[in-house]
LOKE-379683 format. One record per residue: residue in three letters; x, y, z of N, C-alpha, C in turn. Coordinates in steps of 0.001 Angstrom, whole numbers, padded with zeros to 6 digits, always signed. Example, Ala and Ser with C-alpha at 12.3 -4.5 7.8 and 13.67 -1.06 7.14 Angstrom:
Ala+013190-005690+007800+012300-004500+007800+013200-003300+007800
Ser+012850-002250+007080+013670-001060+007140+012900+000030+007870
END
This chain:
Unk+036862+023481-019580+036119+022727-020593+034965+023575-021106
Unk+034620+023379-022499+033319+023584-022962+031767+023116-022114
Unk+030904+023758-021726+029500+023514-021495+028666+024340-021940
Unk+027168+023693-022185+026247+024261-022473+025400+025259-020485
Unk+025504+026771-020655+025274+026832-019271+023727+028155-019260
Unk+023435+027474-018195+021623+028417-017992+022151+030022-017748
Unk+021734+030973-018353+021825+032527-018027+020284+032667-018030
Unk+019472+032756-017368+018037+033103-017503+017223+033100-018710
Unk+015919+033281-018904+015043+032555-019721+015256+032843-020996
Unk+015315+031784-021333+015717+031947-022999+017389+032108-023523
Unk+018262+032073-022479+019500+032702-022397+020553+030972-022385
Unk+020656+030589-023318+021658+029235-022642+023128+029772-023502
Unk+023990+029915-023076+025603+030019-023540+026421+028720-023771
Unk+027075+028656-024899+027782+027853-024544+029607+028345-024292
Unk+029791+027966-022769+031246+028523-022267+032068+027943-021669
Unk+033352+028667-021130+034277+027557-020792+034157+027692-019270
Unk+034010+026210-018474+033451+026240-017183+034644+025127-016665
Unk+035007+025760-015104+036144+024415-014716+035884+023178-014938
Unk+036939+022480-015055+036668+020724-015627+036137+020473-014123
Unk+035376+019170-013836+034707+018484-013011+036030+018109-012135
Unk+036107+017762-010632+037465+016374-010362+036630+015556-008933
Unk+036971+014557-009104+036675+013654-007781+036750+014558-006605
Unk+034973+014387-006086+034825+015093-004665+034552+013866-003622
Unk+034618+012343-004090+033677+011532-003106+034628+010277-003942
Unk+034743+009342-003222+035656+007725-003333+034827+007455-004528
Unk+033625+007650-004175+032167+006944-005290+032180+007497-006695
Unk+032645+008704-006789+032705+009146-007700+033340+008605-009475
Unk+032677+009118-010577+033661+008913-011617+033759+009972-012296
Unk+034871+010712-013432+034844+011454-014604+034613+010831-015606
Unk+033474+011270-016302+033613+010427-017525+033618+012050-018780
Unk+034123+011225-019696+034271+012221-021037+033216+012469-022011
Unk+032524+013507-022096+031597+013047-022856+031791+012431-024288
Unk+030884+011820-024825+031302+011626-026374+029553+011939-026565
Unk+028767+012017-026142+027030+012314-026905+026442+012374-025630
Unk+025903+013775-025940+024644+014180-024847+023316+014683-025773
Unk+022607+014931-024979+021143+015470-025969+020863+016329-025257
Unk+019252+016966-026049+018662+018286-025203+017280+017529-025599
Unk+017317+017668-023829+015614+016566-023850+014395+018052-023411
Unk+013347+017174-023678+011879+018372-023826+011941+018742-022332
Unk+012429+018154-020983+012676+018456-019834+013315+019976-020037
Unk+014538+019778-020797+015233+020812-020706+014324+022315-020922
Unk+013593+022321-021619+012632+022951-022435+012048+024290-021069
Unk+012035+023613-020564+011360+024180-018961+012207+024593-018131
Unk+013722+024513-018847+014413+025315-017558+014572+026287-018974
Unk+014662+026484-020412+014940+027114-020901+013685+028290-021048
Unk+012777+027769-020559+011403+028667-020561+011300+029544-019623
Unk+012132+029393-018052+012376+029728-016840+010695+029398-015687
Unk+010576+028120-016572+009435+028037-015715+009901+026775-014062
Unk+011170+026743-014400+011930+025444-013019+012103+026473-012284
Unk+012287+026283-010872+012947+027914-010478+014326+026917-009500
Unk+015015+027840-008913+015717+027773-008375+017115+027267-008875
Unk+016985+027587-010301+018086+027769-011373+018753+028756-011067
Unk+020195+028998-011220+021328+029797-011118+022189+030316-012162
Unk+022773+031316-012340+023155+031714-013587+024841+031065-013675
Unk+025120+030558-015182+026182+029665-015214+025740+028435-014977
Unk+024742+027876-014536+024509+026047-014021+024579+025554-015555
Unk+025551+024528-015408+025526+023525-016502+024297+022971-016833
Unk+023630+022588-017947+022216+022022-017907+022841+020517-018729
Unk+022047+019797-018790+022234+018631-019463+022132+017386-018251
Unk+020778+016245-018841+021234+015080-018301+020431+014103-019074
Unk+021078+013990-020347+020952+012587-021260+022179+012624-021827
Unk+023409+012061-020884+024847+011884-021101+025180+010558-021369
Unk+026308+009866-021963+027290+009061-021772+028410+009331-022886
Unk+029464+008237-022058+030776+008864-022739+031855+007409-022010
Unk+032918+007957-022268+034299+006903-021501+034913+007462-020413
Unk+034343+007048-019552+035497+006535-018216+036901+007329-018336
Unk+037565+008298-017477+038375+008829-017509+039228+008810-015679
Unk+038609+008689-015034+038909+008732-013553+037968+008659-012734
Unk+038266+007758-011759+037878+006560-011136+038232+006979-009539
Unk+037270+007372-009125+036957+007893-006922+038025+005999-006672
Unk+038763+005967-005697+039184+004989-004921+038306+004065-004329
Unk+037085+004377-004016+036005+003383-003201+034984+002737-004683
Unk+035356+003457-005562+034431+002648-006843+035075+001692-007506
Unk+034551+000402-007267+035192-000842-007212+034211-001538-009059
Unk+032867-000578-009658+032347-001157-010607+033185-000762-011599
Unk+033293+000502-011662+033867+001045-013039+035858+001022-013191
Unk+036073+001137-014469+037366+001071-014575+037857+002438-015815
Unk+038936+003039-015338+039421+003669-016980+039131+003340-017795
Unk+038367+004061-019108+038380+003248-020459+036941+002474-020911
Unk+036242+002191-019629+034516+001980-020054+033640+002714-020683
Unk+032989+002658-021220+032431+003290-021968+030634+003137-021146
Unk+030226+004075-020534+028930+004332-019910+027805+005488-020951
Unk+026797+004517-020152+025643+005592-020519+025293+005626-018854
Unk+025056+006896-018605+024892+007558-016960+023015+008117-017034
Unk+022400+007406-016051+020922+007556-016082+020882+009066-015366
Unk+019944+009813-015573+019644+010973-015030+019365+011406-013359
Unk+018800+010272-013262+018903+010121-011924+019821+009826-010947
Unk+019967+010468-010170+021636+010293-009358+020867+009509-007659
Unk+021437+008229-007377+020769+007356-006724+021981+006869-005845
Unk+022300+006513-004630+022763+005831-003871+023032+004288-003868
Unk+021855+003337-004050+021881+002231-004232+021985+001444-003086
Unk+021652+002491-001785+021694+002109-000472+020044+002220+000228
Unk+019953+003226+000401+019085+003476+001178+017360+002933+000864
Unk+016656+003327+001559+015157+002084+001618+014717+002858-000187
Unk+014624+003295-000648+014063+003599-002017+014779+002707-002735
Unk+016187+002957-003081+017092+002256-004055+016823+001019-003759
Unk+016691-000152-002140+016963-001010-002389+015803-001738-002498
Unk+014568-000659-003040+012997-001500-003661+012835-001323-005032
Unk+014061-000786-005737+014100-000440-006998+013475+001228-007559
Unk+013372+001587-006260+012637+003156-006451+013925+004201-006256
Unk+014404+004099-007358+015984+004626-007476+015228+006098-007990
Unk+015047+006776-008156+014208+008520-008371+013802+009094-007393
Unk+013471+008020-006090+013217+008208-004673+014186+008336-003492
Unk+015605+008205-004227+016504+008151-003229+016953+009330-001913
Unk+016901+008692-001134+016906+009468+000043+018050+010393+000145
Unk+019246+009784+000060+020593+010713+000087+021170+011285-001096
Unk+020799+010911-002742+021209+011688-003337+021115+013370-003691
Unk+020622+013676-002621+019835+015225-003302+020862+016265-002113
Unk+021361+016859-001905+021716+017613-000819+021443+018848-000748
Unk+020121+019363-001375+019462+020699-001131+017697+019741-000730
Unk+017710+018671-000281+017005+017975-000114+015426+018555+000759
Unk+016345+019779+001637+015331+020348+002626+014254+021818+001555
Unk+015115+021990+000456+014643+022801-000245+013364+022121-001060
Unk+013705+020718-001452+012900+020107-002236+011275+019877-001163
Unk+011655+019462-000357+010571+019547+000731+010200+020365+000905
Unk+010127+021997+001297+009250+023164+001372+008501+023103-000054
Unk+008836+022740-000607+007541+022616-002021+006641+021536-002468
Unk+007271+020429-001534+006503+018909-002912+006583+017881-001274
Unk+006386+018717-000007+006456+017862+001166+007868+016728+000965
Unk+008195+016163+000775+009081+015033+000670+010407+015691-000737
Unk+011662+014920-000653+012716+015199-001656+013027+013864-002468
Unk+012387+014208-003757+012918+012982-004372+014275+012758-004665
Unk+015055+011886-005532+016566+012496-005883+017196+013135-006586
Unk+018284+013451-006509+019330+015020-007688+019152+014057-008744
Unk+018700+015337-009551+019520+015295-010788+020182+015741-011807
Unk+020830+015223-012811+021849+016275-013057+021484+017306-013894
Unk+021915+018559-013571+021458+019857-014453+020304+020152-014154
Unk+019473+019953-013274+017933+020528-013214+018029+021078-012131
Unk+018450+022584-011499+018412+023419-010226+018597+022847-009328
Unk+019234+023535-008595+019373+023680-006984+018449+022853-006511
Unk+017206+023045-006287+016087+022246-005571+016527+021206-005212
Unk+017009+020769-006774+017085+018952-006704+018632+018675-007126
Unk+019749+019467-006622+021127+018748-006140+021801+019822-006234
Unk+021492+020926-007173+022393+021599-007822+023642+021207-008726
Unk+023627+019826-009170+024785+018998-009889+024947+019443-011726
Unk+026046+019890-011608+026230+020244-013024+025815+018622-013915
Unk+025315+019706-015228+024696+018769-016175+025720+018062-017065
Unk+025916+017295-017866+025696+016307-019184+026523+017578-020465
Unk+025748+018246-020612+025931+019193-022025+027436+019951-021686
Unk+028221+019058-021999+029590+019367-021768+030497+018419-022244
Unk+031930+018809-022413+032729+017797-022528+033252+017046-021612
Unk+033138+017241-019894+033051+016239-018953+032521+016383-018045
Unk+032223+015408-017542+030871+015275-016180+031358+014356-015062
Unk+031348+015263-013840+031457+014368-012607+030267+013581-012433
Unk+030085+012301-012158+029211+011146-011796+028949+010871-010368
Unk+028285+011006-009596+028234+010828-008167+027797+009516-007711
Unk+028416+008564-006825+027573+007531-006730+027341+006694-008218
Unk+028292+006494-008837+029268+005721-010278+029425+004360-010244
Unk+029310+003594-008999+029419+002308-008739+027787+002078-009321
Unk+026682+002950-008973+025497+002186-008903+024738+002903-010410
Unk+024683+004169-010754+023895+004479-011556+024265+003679-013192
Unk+025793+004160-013991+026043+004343-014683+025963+002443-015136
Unk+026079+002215-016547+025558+001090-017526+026767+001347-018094
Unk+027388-000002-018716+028533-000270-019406+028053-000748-020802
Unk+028437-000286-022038+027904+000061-023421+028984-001716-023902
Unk+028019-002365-024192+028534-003393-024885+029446-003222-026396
Unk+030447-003763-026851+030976-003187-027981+029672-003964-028776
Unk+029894-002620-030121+029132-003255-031138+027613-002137-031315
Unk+027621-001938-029978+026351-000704-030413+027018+000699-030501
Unk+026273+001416-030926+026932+002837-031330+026028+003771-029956
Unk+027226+005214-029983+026634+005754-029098+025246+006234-029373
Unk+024447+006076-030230+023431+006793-030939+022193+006126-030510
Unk+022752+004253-030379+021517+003822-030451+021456+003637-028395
Unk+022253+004012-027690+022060+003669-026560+022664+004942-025117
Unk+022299+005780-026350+022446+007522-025339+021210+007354-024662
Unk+019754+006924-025238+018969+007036-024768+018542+006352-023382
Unk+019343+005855-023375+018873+004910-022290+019307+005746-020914
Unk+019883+007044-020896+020027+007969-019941+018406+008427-019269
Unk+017729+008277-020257+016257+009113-019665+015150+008788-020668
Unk+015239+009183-022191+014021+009261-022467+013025+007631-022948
Unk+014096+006828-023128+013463+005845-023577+013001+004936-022214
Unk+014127+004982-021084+013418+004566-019931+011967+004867-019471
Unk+011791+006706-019820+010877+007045-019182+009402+006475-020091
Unk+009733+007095-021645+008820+006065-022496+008245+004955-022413
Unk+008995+003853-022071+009186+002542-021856+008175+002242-020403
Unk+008639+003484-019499+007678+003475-018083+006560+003813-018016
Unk+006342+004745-019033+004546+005272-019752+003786+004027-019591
Unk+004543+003157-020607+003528+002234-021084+003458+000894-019786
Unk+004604+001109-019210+004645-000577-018347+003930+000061-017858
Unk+003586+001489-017123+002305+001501-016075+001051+001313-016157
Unk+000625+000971-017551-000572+000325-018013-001040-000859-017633
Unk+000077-001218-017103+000077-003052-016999-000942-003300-018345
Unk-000041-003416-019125-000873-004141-020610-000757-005132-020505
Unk-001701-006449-021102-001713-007806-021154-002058-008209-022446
Unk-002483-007520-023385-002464-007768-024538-003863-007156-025500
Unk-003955-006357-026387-005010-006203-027094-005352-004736-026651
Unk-004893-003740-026098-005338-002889-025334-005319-002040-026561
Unk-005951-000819-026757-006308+000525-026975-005236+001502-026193
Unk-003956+002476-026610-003120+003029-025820-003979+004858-026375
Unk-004293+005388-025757-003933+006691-026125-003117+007665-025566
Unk-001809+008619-026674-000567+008997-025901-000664+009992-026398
Unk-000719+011554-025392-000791+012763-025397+001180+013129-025682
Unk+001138+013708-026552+002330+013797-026981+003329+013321-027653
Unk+003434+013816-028710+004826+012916-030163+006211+013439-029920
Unk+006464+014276-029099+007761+014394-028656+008668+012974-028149
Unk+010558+013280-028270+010899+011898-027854+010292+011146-027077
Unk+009946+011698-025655+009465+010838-025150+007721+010263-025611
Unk+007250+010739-026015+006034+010371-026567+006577+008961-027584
Unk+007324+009748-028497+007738+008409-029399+008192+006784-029010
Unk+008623+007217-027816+009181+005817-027214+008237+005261-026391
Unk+006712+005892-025398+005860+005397-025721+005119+005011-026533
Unk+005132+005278-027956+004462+004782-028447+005179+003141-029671
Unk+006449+003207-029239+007189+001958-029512+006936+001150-028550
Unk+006578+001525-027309+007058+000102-025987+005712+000108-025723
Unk+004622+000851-025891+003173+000189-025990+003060-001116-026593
Unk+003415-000839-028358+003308-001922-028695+004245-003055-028357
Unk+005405-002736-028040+006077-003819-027410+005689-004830-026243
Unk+004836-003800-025457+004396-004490-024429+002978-005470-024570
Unk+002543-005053-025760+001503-005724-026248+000212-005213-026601
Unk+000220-003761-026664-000751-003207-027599-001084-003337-028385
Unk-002639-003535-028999-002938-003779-030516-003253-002464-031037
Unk-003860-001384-030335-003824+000085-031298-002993+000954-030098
Unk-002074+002062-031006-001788+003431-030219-002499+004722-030996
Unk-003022+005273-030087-003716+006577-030254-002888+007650-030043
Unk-002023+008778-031177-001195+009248-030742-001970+010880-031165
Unk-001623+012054-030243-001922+012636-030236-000813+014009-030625
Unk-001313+015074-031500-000231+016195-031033-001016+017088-032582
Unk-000074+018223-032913-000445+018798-033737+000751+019270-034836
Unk+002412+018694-034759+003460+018746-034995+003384+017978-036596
Unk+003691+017946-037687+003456+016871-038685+004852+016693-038910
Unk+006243+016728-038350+007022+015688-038295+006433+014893-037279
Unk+006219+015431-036131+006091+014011-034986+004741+013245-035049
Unk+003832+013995-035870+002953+013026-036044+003392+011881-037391
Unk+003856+012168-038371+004376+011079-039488+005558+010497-038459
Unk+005875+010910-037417+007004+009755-037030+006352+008710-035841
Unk+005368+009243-035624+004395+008397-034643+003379+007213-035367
Unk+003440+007791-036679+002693+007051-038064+003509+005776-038205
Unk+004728+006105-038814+005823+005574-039396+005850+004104-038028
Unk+005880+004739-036444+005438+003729-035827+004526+002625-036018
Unk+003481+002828-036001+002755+001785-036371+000773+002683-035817
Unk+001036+003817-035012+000062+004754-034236-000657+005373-035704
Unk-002413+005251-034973-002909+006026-035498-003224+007525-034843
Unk-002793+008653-036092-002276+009902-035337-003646+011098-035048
Unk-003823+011587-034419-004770+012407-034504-004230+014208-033934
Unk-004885+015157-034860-004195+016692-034611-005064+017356-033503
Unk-004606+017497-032506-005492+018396-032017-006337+019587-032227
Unk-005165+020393-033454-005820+021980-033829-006954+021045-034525
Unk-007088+020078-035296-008311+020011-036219-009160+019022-036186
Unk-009161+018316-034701-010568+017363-034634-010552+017457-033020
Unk-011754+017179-032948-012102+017011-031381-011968+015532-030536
Unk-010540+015895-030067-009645+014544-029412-011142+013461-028724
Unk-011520+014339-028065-012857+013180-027198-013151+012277-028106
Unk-014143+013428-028993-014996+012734-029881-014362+011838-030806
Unk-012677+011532-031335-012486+011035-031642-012136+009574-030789
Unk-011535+010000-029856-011328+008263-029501-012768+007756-029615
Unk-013896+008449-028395-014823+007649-028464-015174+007088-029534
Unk-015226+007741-031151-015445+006991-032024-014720+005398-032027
Unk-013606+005791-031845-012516+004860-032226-012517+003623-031281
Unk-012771+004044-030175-013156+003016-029152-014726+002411-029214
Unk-015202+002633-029388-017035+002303-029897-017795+002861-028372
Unk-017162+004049-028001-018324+004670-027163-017294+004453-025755
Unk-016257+003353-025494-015652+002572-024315-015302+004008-023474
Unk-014061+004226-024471-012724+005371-024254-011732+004625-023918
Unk-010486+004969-024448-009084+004161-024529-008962+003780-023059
Unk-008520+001925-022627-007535+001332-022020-006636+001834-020916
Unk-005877+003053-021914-005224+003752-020707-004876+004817-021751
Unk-004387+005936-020797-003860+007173-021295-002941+007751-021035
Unk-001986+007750-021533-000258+008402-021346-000383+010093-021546
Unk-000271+010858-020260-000044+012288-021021+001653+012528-020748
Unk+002349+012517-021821+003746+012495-021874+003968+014062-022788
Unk+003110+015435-021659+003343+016439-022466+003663+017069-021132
Unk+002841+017092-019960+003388+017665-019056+002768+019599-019100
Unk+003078+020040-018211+003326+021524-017938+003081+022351-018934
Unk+003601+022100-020195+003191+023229-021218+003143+022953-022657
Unk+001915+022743-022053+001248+021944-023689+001136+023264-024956
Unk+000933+023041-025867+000741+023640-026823-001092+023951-026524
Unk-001196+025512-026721-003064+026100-026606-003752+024731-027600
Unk-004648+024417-026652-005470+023742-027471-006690+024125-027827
Unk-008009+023355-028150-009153+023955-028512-010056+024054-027542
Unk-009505+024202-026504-010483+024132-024782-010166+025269-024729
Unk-011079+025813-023940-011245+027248-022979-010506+026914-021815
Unk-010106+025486-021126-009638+025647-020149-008106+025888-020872
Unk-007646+025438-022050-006258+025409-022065-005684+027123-022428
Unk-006955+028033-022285-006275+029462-022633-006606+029984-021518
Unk-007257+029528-020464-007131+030207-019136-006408+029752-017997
Unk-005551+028493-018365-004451+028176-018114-002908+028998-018564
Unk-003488+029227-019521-002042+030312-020297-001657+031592-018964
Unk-003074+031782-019168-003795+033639-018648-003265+033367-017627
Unk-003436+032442-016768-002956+031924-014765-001778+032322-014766
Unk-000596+031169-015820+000344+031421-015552+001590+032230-015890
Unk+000576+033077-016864+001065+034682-017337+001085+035391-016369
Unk-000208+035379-015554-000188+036474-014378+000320+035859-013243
Unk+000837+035118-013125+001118+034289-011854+000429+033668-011081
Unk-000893+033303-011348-001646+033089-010111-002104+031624-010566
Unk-000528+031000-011323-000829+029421-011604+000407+028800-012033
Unk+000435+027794-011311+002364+027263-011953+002181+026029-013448
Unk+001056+025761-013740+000951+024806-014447-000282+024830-015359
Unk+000030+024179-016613-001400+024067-017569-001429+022830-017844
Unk-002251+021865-016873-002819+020969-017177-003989+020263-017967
Unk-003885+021109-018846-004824+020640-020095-004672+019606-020753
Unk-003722+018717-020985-003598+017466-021256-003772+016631-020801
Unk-003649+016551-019232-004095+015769-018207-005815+015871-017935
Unk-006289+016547-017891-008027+016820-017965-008510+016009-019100
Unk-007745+016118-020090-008590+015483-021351-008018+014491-021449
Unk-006986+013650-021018-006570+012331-020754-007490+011689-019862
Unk-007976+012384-018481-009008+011475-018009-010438+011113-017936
Unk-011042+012223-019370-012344+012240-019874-011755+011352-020786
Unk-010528+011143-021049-010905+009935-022438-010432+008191-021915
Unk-010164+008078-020931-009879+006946-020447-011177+006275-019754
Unk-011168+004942-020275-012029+004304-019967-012624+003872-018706
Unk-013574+003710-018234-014031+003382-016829-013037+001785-016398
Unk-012636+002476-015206-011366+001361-014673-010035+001311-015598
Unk-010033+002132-015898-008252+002123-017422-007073+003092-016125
Unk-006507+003252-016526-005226+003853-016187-004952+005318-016745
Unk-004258+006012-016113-003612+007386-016505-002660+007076-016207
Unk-001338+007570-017187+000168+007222-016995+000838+008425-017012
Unk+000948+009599-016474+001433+010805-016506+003004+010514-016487
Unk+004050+011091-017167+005290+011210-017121+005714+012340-017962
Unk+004721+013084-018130+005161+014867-018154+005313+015450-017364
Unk+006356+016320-017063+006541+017083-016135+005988+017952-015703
Unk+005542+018022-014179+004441+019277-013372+004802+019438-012463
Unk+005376+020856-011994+006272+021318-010700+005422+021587-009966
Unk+003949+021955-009735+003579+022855-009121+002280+022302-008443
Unk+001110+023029-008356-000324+022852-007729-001238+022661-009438
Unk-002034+021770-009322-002418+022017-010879-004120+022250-010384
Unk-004890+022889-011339-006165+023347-011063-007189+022559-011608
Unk-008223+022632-011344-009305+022252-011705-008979+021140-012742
Unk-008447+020014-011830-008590+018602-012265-010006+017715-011624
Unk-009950+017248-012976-011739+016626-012622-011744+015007-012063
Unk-011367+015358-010719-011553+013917-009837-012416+013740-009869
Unk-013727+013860-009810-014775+013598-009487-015395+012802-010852
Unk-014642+012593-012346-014901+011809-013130-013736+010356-012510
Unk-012633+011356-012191-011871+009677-012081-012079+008731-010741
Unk-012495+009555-009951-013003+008230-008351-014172+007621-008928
Unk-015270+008632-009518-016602+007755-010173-016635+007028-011131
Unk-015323+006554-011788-015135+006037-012781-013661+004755-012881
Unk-013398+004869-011604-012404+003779-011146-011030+004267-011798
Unk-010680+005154-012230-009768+005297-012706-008183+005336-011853
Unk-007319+004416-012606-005665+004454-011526-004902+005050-012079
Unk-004090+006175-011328-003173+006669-011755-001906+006240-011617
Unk-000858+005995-012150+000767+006141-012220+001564+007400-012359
Unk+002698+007830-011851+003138+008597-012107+004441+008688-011414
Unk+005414+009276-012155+007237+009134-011707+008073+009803-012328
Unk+008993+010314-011569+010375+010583-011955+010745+009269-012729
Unk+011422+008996-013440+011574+007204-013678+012622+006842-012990
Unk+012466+005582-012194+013643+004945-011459+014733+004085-012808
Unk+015895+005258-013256+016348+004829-014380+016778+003158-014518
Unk+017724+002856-013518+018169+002329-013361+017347+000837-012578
Unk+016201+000490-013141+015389-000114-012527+015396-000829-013936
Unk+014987+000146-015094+014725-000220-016626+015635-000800-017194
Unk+017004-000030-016654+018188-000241-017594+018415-001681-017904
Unk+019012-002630-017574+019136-004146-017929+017916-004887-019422
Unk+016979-004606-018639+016263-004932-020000+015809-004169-020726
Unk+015799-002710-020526+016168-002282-022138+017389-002554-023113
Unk+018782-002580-022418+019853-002762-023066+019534-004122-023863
Unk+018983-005084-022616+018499-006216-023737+017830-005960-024832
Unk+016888-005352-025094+015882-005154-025962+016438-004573-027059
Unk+017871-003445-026905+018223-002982-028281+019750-004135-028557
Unk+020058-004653-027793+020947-005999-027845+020506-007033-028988
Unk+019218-007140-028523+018053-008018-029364+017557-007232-031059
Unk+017572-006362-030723+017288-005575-032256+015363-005264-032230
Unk+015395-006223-030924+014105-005384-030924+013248-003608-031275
Unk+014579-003131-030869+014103-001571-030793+015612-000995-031392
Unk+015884+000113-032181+016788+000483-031876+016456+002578-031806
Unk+017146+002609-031175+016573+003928-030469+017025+005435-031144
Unk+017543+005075-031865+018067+006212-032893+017254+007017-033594
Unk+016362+006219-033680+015021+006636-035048+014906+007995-034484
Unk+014752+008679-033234+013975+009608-032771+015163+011040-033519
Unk+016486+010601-034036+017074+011352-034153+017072+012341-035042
Unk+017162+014027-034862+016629+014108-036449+017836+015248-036253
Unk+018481+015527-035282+019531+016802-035383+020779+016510-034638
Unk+021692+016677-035173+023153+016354-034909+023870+017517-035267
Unk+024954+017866-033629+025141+019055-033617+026744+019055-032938
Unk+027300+020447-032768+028864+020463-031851+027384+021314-030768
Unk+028663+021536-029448+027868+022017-027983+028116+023529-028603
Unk+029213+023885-029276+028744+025377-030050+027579+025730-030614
Unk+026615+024509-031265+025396+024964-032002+024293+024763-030873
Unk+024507+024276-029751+023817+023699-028851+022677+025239-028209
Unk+023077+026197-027854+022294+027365-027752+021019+027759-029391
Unk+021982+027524-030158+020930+027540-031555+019270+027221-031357
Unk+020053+025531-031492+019194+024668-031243+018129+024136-029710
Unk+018873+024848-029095+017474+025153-027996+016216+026050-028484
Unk+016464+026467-029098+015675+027828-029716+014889+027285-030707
Unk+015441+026081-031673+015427+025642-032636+013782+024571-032602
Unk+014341+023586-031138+013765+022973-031041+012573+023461-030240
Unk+012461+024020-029497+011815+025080-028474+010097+025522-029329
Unk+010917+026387-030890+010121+026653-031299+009077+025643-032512
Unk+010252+024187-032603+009086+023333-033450+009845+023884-034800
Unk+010991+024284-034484+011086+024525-036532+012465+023296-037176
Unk+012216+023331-038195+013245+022629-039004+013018+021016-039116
Unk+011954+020434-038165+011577+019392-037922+012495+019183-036947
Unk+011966+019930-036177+013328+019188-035036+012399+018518-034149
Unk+012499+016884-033316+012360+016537-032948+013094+016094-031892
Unk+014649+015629-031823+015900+015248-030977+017121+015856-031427
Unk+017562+016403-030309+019149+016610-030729+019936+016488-030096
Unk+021105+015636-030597+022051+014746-030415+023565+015949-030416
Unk+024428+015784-029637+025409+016648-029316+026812+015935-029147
Unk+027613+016096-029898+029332+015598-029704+030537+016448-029476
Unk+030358+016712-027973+031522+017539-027477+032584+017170-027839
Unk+032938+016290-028385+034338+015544-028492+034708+015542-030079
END
């Protein structure tokens, strides 16, 4: 079969790699029909994940139809049509059965690797290194499913694959930005980042009951598409983020603060965010947390930080000493996909949301190397891209 596969930094091929087949009863094949290339991916294409291998399939914002069916998987049948969450979960053990399905104990089986770095192993997932399963990715024309009885969601007829691919990862995780606010109504959101996942926080803020979103970035597609939301947008290259919320807040500072940029933000107008560069140019830093620093100078005394950008590593000179003196709670997660799934499906069932909007590039897995590059660098307006192996 065709896949999209990792050759070192900057290097993704797309080649022909053995088809997937049932290794486990639990198991399913499904076919792809639409995968994406999420801003996650971004970071194995940067070579900043390590324990990537040359040839690893990458991809995990998959679904597709049901093709073959492990003997012990009693949910799925030939011929269903799934969207498969990123997270590969058991549905047994003490995480899964508190709904902390990202925490699962047995899905990971390089599990002891994940522990020499981060003390504890959260669970595999698909296409993101060795560390965390070594499980071929999504960006292909078929994908073994592990543990198929519990992860994967059955696509109601009537929606298209477009509006409910997402529900593999980014809109869950979006969607989890904002529930960790615990909003109750009337709140002030400010959200570091207009990328997909930024965008879908800044839809399920207001869903959840926000009266303003504060959206942040310096992109002018993703800021007019954060507009087009209902967010008022602000550029980083050309105003001073603080000084603006505080305006905007009357001195408070926003409710809560989503940094949904993670690891490698775009240089900003801080000195810390170019001696963050310098660290992890020379090695003597795995992460630039510059979005996170200025997320918790702008959050209000007793508000929330909702981190769901990705950070592999040790991060530096974070200023606790504003957030213990200032009551501040943090959230933060892999997202337990499959925790969300049910009532989001409701929600685009309902017409509440439909999740497509974020789409702006539609591609074959041949253009799929292009467009890593494409999107990587911010050109063409690329914001999402959508992939049909089939």
């Amino acid at each position: 079969m065709k896949a999209l596969t990792w050759h070192g930094k900057n290097d993704i091929r797309c080649e022909s790699v053995p088809d997937p087949t049932i290794q486990d009863g639990r198991d399913a094949i499904i076919k792809v029909t639409a995968c994406a290339i999420c801003g996650s991916d971004l970071h194995l294409f940067d070579g900043v994940m390590p324990t990537m291998e040359n040839g690893d399939v990458l991809g995990h914002e998959t679904m597709g139809e049901v093709v073959e069916v492990g003997n012990d998987n009693k949910a799925l049948k030939v011929g269903d049509r799934v969207v498969v969450p990123f997270t590969i979960s058991c549905g047994q053990c003490f995480f899964c059965k508190r709904g902390f399905f990202s925490g699962c104990e047995r899905s990971n089986p390089n599990a002891k690797m994940a522990e020499s770095v981060w003390g504890h192993s959260p669970a595999g997932l698909f296409g993101y290194s060795h560390m965390l399963g070594g499980f071929a990715g999504g960006q292909a024309e078929y994908l073994r499913v592990p543990y198929a009885d519990v992860g994967p969601i059955k696509v109601p007829d009537g929606l298209s694959d477009e509006q409910v691919l997402f529900l593999s990862d980014i809109f869950p995780t979006g969607f989890m930005a904002a529930d960790f606010c615990d909003l109750k109504g009337g709140e002030t959101v400010a959200i570091w980042g207009c990328g997909p996942v930024g965008q879908f926080a800044i839809k399920s803020a207001f869903l959840l009951g926000a009266e303003r979103v504060i959206a942040i970035d310096t992109v002018p597609e993703r800021l007019a598409m954060a507009q087009a939301s209902g967010a008022i947008t602000l550029d980083f290259m050309k105003e001073d983020i603080f000084d603006r919320i505080q305006d905007l807040t009357e001195g408070r500072g926003a409710d809560a603060c989503i940094d949904a940029v993670g690891t490698e933000p775009e240089t900003g107008s801080g000195v810390d965010a170019v001696i963050d560069r310098i660290k992890v140019a020379t090695f003597i830093g795995t992460d630039r947390p510059h979005v996170l620093r200025q997320a918790i100078h702008c959050c209000r005394n007793f508000g929330t930080v909702s981190i769901v950008g990705v950070y592999g590593g040790l991060l530096d000179k974070i200023p606790m000493g504003s957030a213990i003196n200032r009551g501040l709670t943090f959230r933060m997660a892999q997202t337990p996909v499959q925790h969300y799934l049910p009532q989001l499906l409701g929600r685009i069932e309902k017409g509440e949301i439909d999740p497509s909007f974020v789409i702006t590039h539609r591609a074959t897995l041949e253009e799929g190397p292009e467009l890593y590059s494409t999107f990587r660098a911010k050109q063409d307006g690329c914001i999402k891209v959508v992939m049909k192996p089939s």
